[in-house]
C-alpha positions as CSV (number, residue, x, y, z in Angstrom):
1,X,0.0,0.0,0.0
2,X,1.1,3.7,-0.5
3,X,0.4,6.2,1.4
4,X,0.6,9.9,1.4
5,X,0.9,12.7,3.3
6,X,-0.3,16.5,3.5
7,X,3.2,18.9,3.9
8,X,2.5,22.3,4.3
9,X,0.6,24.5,7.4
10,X,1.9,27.7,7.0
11,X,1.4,27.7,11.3
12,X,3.8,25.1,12.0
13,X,6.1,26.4,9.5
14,X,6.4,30.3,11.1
15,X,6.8,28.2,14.7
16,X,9.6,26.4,13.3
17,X,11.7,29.4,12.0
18,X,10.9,31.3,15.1
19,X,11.5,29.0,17.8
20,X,8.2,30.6,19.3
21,X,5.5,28.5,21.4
22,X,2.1,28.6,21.2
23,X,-0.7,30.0,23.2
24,X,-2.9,26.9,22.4
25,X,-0.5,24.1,22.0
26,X,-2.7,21.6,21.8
27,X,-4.2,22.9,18.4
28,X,-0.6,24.2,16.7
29,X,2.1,21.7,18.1
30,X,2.8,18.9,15.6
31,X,2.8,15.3,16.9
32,X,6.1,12.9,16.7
33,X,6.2,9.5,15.4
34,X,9.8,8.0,15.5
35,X,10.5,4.9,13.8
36,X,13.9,2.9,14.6
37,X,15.0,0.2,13.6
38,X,18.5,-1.8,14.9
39,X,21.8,-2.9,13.1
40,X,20.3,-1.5,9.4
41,X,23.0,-0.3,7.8
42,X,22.3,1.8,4.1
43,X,20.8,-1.2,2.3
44,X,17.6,0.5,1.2
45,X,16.5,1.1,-2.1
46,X,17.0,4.8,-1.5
47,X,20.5,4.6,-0.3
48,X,21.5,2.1,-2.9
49,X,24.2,0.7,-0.3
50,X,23.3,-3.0,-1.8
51,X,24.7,-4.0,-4.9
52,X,21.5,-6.2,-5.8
53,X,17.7,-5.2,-5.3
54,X,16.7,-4.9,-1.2
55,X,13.0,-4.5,-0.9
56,X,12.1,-1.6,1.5
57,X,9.1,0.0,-0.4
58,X,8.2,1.6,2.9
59,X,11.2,3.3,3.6
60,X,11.5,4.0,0.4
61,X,8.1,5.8,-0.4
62,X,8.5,7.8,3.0
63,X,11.7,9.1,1.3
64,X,9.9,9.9,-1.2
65,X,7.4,11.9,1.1
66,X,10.3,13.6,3.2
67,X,14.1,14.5,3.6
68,X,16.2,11.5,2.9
69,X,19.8,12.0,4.8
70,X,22.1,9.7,2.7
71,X,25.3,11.1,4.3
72,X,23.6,9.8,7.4
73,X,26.0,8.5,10.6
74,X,25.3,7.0,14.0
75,X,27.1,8.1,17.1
76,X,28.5,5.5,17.8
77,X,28.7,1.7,16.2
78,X,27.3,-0.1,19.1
79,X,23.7,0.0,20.6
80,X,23.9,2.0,23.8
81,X,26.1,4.6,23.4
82,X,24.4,5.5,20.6
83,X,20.7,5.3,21.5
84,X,21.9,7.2,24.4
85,X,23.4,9.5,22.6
86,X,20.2,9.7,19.8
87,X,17.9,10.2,22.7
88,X,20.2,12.8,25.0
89,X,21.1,14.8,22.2
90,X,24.5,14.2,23.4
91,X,27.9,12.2,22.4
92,X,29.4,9.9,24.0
93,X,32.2,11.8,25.0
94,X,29.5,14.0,26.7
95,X,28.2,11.0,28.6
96,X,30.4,8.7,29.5
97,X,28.3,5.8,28.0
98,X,30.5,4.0,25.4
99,X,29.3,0.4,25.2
100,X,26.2,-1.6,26.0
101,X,27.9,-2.8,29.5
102,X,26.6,0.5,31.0
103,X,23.6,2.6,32.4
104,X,22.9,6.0,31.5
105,X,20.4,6.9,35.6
106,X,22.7,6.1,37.7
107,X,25.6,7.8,36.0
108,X,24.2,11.0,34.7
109,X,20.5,10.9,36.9
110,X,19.7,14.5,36.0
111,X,20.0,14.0,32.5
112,X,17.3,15.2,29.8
113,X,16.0,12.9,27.6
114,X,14.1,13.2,24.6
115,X,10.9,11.2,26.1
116,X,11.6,13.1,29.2
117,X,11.3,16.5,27.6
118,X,8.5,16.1,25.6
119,X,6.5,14.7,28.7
120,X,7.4,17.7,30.1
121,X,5.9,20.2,27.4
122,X,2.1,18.4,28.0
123,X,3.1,15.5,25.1
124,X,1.6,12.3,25.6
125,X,4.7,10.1,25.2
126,X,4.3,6.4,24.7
127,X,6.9,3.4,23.1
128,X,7.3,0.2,22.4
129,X,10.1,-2.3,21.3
130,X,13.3,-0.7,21.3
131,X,14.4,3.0,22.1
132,X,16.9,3.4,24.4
133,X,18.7,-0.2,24.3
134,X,16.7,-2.7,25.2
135,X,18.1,-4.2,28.1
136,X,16.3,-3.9,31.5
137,X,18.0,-0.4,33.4
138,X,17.1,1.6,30.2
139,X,13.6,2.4,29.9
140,X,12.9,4.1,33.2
141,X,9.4,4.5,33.9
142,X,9.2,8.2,34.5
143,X,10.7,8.6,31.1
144,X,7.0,7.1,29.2
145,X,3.4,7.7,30.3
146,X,3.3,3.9,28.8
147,X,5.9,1.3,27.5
148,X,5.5,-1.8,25.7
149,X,8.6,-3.8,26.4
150,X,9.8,-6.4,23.9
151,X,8.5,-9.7,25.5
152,X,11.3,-11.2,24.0
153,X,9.1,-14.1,23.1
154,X,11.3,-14.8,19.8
155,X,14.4,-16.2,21.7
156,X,13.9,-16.6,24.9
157,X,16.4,-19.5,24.9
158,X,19.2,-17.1,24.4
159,X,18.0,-14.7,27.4
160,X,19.5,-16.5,30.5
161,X,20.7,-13.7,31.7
162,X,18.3,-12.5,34.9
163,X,20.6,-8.9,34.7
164,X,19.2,-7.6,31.6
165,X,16.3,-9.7,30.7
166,X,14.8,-10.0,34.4
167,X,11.0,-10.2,32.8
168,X,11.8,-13.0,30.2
169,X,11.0,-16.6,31.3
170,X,14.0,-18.7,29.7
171,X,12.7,-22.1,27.9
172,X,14.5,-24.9,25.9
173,X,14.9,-24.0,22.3
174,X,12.7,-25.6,19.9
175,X,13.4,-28.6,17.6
176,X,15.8,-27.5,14.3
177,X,17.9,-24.8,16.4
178,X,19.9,-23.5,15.6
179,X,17.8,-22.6,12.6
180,X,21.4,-21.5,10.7
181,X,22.6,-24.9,10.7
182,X,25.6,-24.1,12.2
183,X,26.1,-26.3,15.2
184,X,29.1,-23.5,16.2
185,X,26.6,-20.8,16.9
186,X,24.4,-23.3,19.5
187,X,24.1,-21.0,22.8
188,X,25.7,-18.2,21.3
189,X,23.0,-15.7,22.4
190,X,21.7,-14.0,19.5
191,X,23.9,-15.7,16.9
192,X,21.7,-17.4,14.7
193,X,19.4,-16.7,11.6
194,X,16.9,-18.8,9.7
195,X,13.1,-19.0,9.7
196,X,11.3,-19.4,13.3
197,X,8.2,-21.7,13.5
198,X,5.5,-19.5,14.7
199,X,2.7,-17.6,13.2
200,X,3.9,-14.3,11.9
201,X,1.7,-12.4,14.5
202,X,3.3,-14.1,17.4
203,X,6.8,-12.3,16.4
204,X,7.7,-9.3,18.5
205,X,8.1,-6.9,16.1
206,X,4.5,-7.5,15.1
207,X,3.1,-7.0,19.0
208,X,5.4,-4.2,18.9
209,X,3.9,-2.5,16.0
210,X,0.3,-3.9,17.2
211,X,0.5,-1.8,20.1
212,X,1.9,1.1,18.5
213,X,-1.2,1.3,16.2
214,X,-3.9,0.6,18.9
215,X,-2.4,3.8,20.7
216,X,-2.9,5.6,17.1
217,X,-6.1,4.2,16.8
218,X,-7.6,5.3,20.9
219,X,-5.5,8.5,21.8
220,X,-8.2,11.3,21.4
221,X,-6.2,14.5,23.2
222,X,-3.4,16.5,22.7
223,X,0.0,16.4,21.1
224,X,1.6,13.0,20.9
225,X,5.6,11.7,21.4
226,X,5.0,7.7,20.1
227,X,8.7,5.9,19.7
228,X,8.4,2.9,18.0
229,X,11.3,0.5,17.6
230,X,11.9,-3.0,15.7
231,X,14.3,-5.1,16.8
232,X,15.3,-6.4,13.4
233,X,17.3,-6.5,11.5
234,X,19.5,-7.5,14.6
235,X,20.6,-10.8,15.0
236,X,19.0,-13.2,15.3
237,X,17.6,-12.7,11.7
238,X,14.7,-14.4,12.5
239,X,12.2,-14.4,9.6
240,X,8.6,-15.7,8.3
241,X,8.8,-17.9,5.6
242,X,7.5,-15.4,3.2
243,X,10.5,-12.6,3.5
244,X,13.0,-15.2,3.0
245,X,11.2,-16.4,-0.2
246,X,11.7,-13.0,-1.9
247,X,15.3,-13.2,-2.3
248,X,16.5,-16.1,-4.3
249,X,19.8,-17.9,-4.1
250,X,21.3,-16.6,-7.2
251,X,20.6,-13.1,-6.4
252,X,22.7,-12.6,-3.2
253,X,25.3,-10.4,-3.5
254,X,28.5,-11.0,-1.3
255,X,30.6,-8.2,-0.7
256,X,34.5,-7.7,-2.4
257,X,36.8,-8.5,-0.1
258,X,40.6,-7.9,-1.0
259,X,43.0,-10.3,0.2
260,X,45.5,-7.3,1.2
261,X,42.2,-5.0,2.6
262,X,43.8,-4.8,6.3
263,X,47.2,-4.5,5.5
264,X,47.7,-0.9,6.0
265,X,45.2,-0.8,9.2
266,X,46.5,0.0,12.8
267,X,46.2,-2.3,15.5
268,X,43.1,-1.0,17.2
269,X,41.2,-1.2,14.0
270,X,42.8,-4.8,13.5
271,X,41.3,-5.8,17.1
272,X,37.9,-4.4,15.9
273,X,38.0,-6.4,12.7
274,X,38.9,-9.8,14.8
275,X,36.2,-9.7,16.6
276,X,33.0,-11.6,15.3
277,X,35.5,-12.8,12.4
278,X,35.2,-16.8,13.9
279,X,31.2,-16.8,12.9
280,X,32.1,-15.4,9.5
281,X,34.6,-17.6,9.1
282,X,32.1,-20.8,10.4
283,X,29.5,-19.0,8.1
284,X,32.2,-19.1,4.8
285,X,33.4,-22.8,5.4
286,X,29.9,-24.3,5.8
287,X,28.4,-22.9,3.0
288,X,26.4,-20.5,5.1
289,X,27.2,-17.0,3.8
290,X,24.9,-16.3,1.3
291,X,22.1,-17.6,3.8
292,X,23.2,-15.3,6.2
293,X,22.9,-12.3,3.8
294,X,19.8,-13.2,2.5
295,X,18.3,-13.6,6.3
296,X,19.8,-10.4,7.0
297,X,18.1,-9.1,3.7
298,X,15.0,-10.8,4.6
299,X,15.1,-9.3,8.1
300,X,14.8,-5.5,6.4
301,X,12.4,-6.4,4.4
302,X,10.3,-7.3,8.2
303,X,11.4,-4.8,9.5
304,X,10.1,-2.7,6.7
305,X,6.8,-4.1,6.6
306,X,6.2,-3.4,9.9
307,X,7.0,0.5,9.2
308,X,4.5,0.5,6.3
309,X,2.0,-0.8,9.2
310,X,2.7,2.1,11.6
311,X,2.6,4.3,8.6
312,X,-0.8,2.9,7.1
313,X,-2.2,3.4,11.1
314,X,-1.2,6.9,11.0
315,X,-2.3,7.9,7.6
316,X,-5.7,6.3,8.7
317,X,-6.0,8.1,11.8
318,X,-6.9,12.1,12.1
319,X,-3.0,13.3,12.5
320,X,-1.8,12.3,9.4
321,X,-1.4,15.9,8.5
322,X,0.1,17.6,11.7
323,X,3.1,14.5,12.4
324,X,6.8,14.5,12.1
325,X,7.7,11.3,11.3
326,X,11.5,10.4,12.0
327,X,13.0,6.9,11.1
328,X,16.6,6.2,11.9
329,X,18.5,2.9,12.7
330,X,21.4,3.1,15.6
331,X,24.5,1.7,13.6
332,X,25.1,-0.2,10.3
333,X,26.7,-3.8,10.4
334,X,29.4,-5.6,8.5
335,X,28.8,-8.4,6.4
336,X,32.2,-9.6,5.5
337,X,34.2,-6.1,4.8
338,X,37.2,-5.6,6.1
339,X,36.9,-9.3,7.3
340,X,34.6,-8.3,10.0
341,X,31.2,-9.5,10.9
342,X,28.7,-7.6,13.1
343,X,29.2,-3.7,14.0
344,X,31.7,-2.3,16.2
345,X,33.6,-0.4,13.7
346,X,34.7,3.3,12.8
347,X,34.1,2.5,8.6
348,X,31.8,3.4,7.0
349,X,29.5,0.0,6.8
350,X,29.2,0.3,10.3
351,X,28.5,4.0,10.8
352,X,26.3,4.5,7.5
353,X,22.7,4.3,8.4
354,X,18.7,5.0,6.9
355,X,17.7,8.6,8.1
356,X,14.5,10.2,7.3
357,X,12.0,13.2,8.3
358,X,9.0,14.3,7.1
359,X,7.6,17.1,9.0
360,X,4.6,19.9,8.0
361,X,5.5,22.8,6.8
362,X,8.4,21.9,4.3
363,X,8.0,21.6,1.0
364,X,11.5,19.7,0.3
365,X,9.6,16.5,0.3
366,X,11.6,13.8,-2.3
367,X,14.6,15.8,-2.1
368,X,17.5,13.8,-1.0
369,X,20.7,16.0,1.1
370,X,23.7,14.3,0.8
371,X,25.5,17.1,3.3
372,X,26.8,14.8,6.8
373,X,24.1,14.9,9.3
374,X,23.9,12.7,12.5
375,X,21.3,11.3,14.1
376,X,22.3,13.1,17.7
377,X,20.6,16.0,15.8
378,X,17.3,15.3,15.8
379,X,16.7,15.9,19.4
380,X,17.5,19.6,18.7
381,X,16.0,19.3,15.6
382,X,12.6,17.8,17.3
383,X,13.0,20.1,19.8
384,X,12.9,23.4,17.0
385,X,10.1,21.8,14.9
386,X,7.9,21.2,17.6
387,X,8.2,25.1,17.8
388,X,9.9,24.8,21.5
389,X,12.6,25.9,23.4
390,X,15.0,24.5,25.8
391,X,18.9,25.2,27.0
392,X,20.0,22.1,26.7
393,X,23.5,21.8,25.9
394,X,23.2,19.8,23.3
395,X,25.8,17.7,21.1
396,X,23.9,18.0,18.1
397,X,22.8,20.2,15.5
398,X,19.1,21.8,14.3
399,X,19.0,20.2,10.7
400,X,15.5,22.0,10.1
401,X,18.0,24.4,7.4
402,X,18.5,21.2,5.2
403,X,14.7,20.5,5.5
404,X,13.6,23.8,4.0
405,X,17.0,23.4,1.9
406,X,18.6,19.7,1.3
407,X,21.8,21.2,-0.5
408,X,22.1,24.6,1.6
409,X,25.8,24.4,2.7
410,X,26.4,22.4,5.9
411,X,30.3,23.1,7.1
412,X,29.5,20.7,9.5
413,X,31.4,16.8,9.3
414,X,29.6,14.3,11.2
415,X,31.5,12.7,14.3
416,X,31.3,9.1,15.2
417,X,33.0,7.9,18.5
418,X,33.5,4.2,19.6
419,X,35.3,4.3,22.9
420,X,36.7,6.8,25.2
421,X,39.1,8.4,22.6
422,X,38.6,6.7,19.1
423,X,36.6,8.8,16.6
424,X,35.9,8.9,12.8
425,X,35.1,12.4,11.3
426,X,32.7,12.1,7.6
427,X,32.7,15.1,5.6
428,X,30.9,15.1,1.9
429,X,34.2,13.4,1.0
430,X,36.6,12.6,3.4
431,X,36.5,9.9,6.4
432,X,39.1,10.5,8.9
433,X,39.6,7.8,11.6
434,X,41.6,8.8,15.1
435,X,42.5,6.6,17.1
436,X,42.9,6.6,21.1
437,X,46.7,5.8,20.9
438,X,47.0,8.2,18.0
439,X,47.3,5.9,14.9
440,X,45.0,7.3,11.5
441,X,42.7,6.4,8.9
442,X,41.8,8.6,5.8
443,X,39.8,7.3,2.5
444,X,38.8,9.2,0.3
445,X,35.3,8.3,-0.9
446,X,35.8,10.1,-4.4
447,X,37.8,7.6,-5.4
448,X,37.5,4.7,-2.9
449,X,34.0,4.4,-1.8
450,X,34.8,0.9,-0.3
451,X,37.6,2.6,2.2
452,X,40.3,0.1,0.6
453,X,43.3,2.1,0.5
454,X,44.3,3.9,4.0
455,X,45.8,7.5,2.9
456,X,46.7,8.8,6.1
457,X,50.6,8.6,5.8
458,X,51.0,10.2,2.7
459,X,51.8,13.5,3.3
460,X,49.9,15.0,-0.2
461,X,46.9,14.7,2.3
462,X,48.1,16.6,5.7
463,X,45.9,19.4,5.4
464,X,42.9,17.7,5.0
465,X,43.4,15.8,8.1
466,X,44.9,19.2,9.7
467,X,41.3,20.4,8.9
468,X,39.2,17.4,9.8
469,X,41.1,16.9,13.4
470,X,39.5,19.9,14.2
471,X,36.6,18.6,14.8
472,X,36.9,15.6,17.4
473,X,36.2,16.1,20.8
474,X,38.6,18.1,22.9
475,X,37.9,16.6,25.9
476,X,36.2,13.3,27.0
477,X,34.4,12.3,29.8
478,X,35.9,9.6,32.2
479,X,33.9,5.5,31.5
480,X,30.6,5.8,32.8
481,X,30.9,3.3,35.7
482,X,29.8,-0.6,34.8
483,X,26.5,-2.2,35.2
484,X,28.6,-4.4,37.7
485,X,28.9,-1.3,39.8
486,X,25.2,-1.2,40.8
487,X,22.2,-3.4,42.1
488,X,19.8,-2.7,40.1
489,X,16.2,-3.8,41.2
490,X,14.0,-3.9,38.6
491,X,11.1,-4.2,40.4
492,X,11.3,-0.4,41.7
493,X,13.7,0.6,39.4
494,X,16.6,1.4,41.7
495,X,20.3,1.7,41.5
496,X,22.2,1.1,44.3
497,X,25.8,2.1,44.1
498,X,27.6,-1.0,45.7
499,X,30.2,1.1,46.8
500,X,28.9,4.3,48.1
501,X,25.4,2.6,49.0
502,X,23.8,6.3,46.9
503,X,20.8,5.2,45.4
504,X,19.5,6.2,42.0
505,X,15.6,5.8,41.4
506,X,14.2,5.7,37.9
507,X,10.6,6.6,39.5
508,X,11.5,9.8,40.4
């Protein structure tokens, strides 16, 4: 199904350029519906980032409808630190947060939040699947009026862990797993891909979605924050029968994978490439690759779907015409370059990712902006279109220029950081990668859109790195302390410090 959408009230649009709030806001402030989905990197039809065909009419048509970001970059490669960065408005440098082993209350408890601040400006602000990441300690109740957590009712057999998945009631896994066929992945947590034998409403992104429409289809007053966020394409790439079936055998592309690709990378980025490498290799030497790319495929394509269902609800209901929409995905994911499987990277597969607003007011709908954005900008860009105002200090930048104008100029690179003290800096050409015990990175994606030949020692290219250093962080904040640092009861959502006994509530 297509769908469509009204762009233009001249209201919203004077609000947005002004900064100015409303007397009324309940009549003139737009609703938000953010879409996310987790581990997509840029294979979309709009981005192209495939080399075969990638079904995402969804995504694509809401492209179509908006202001399609394909110089898009996550804050960081890894879950956490960058949906805590996507929904603080600030990097991880900022924070302290730089990997999923940490919790964002108890080490910065006075911190605004995205959910948080539109609660506080009268929005009625709901979720359900994924947001922040999804492990128990990072949805605090005061952030939602009301939460749908992921039952994870799709693997429970890989959730044994009472930390992070304290509501999930652990079973045997079922006959056939793992569903890959690779006996080396058995217990591996969420390493494993293939089709799961249940009825295609019983899937958690589907009760995710479901709920996400039913609030569409019963919330009567006021402006609306709804977050709504798929777990796939994340491993496992658990699919129906159906998505699978629309990708055929001989049409899997592999990626190109020099034999001499890491030859001229430093050690850090050699560490990050190891990791992950044994299940590719497993994958390669069973015959399993191409499966594993066409579940991940398949996996977009569900994920996908499930957009065009929120979509449909909201074009159905009466705000189709006064919504932002914002879809987004936290990181990309490699699939074989540079060696590497999963995320976890400063390259570009990894950092690359789907970003998309439509918003009322702007008539730049279909035009694609290739200038470097990042997705810890659309808190303040939220923030401006909703016709607010705030003094958060924030990290990120108000893109609402590139929605009245995709190619205005932008002299702003985007800045990805993976760990205290490694960061990549993307320009419209250049990607510069820093790392923490000062070894570089430079490709120059003119010429070598597949980052194969490291520039950074040849002096011919000193001044653009002179120019691009400029714009890493000049200070960072110290490791946000460990999970293992706290008890966390998540029955009264409480951090107690085990040292210092301070407790951190996330009722208050």
């Amino acid at each position: 199904m297509i769908f469509s959408r009204f762009l233009f009230l001249s209201i919203l649009l004077v609000l947005a350029a002004t900064g100015c709030t409303s007397e009324d806001p309940k009549q003139v402030r737009p609703n938000i519906l953010m879409i996310s989905v987790d581990d997509m990197r840029d294979w979309t039809g709009f981005l192209r980032g495939y080399q075969g065909e990638v079904f995402t009419p969804y995504m694509d048509q809401l492209a179509r409808e908006g202001v399609a970001f394909t110089n898009a970059h996550c804050p960081s490669p890894v879950c956490n630190p960058s949906r805590t960065a996507i929904m603080t408005g600030r990097m991880p440098s900022t924070t302290g947060i730089y990997n999923n082993g940490q919790w964002l209350r108890p080490n910065q408890p006075d911190m605004m939040t995205m959910p948080k601040f539109f609660k506080e400006q009268g929005y009625k602000v709901v979720g359900s699947g994924k947001s922040f990441h999804h492990t128990a300690g990072n949805n605090p109740p005061d952030q939602w009026h009301a939460y749908m957590r992921n039952p994870w009712s799709d693997f429970p057999w890989a959730r044994s862990n009472k930390l992070n998945y304290p509501w999930t009631q652990w079973e045997e896994a079922p006959p056939g797993y793992p569903f890959s066929k690779l006996e080396y992945l058995r217990g591996k947590d969420e390493r494993d891909w293939g089709i799961l034998p249940k009825p295609e409403s019983d899937y958690d992104d589907v009760k995710i979605v479901d709920y996400a429409i039913e609030f569409l289809r019963k919330h009567e007053d006021g402006p609306f924050f709804l977050s709504v966020g798929t777990f796939r394409p994340h491993l496992p790439w658990y699919i129906p029968t159906r998505f699978r079936d629309l990708y055929s055998d001989a049409d899997i592309q592999l990626p190109a994978v020099p034999e001499d690709d890491l030859d001229d990378i430093p050690a850090i980025g050699l560490d990050w490439a190891s990791r992950g490498r044994d299940q590719l290799d497993v994958a390669k030497s069973e015959g399993q690759w191409e499966e594993a790319v066409r579940c991940y495929l398949a996996s977009i394509t569900f994920a996908d779907a499930q957009i065009g269902r929120v979509l449909e609800a909201l074009e159905k209901s009466p705000y189709a015409n006064n919504t932002i929409i914002v879809l987004w995905s936290d990181h990309g994911w490699h699939i074989g370059e540079k060696n590497h499987w999963m995320k976890s990277t400063l390259w570009e597969v990894a950092t690359r990712v789907p970003f998309i607003i439509t918003a009322p007011g702007f008539k730049s709908s279909g035009i694609k902006s290739n200038r470097p954005v990042n997705l810890v900008d659309i808190f303040p860009t939220l923030v401006e279109l909703s016709g607010l105002k705030c003094d958060i200090p924030f990290d990120g930048r108000d893109l609402s220029p590139l929605l009245k104008d995709p190619q205005k100029d932008w002299p702003h690179p985007s800045v990805i950081e993976f760990g205290r003290g490694n960061a990549a800096v993307r320009d419209e050409r250049w990607r510069y990668i820093l790392y923490s015990d000062g070894e570089e990175e430079l490709y120059d994606h003119n010429s070598d859109p597949n980052e194969w030949t490291n520039l950074a020692e040849n002096p011919t290219y000193q001044n653009i790195k002179n120019e691009l250093t400029k714009h890493f962080p000049e200070t960072w904040a110290p490791n946000a302390l460990p999970k293992g640092a706290y008890k966390f009861d998540p029955d009264n959502w409480t951090f107690t410090n085990k040292k210092t006994g301070v407790i951190t509530s996330g009722n208050k």
